[in-house]
N, C-alpha and C positions, 0 to 999 in steps of 0.2 A: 660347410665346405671349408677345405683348408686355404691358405693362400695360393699355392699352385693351382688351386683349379679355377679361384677366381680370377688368377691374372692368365690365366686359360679362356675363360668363358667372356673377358674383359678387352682381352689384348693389349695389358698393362702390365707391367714386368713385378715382380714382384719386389725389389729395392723399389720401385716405383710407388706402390703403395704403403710399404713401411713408411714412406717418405709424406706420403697423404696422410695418415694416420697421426706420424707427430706434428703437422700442421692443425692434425684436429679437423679435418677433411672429411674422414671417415672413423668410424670406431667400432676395433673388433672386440668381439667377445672372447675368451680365453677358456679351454678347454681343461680338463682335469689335470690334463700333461704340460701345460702350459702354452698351447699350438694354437695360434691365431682362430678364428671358426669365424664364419661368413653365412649370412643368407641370402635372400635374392633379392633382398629389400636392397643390400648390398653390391652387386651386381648393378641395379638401375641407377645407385648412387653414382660407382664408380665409372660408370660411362656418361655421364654428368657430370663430372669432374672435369675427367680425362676430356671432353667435347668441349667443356670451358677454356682449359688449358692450352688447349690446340687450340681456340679461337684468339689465344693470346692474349684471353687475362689473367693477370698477373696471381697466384695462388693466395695472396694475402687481401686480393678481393675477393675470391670463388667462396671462400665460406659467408661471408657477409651477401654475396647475392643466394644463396642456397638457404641463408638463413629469410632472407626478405621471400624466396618464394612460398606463396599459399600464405601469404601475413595478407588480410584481409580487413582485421580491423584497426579502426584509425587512430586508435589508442595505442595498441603496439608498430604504427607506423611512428608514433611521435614519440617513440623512444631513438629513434635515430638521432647521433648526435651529429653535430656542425661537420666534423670532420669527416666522418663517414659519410656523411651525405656531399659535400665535398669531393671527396675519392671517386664516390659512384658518378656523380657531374662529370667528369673528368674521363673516367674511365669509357661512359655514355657517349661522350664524345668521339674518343677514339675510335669505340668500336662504328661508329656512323660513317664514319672514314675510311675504315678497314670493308664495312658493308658497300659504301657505295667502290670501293675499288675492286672487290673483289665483283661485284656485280659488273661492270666495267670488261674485267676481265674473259667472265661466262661470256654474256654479249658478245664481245669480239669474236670468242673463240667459235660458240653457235656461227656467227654470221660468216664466219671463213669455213664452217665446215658443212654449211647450209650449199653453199656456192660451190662445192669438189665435188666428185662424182663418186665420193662415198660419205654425202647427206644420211643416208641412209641409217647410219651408225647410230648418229641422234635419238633416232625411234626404235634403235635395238632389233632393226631387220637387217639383212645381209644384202 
């Protein structure tokens, strides 16, 4: 698929992904014409990304956690170095902070909308 249709089937603009791609994010294949090409493997990527990014980390950790995901063995866990691991300590952190606030957030909102007399909504009945 070309880039229009993954930032189509993505809901990520397509400057947006050229923008992943020279981060080294994502990587496309290159067609005879020179036109970006995409497959679906692509697609799960980039809405992994894109759900990182909205979570608010930072694009210069997204690939170092995308790389850590499915590393299983503890050989290539002990290639991380100080500073990366560092980064991730950090980043770990914040995001605990952002979790329990947003969580915080849900809560309230549930507990104000449990109490109206359109509770209702919550379970998607009328």
């Amino acid at each position: 698929m070309k880039i229009g249709e993954l930032a189509e089937r993505t809901g990520v603009a397509p400057r947006l992904l050229r923008y992943y791609e020279q981060q080294g994010l994502i990587a496309a294949g290159r067609a005879s014409n020179g036109y970006r090409t995409y497959s679906q493997d692509d697609v799960e990527r980039v809405q992994r990304v894109a759900g990182l990014v909205r979570s608010g980390v930072p694009t210069r950790l997204v690939r170092a956690i995308l790389d850590l995901e499915g590393i299983e063995a503890p050989e290539r866990a002990a290639t991380c170095s100080r500073g990366v691991a560092e980064q991730l300590a950090a980043e770990l952190a914040d995001l605990e902070d952002r979790i329990a606030c947003l969580t915080r957030s849900r809560d309230t909102i549930r507990r104000f909308l449990e109490q109206t007399e359109h509770g209702a909504v919550l379970t998607g009945t009328s």
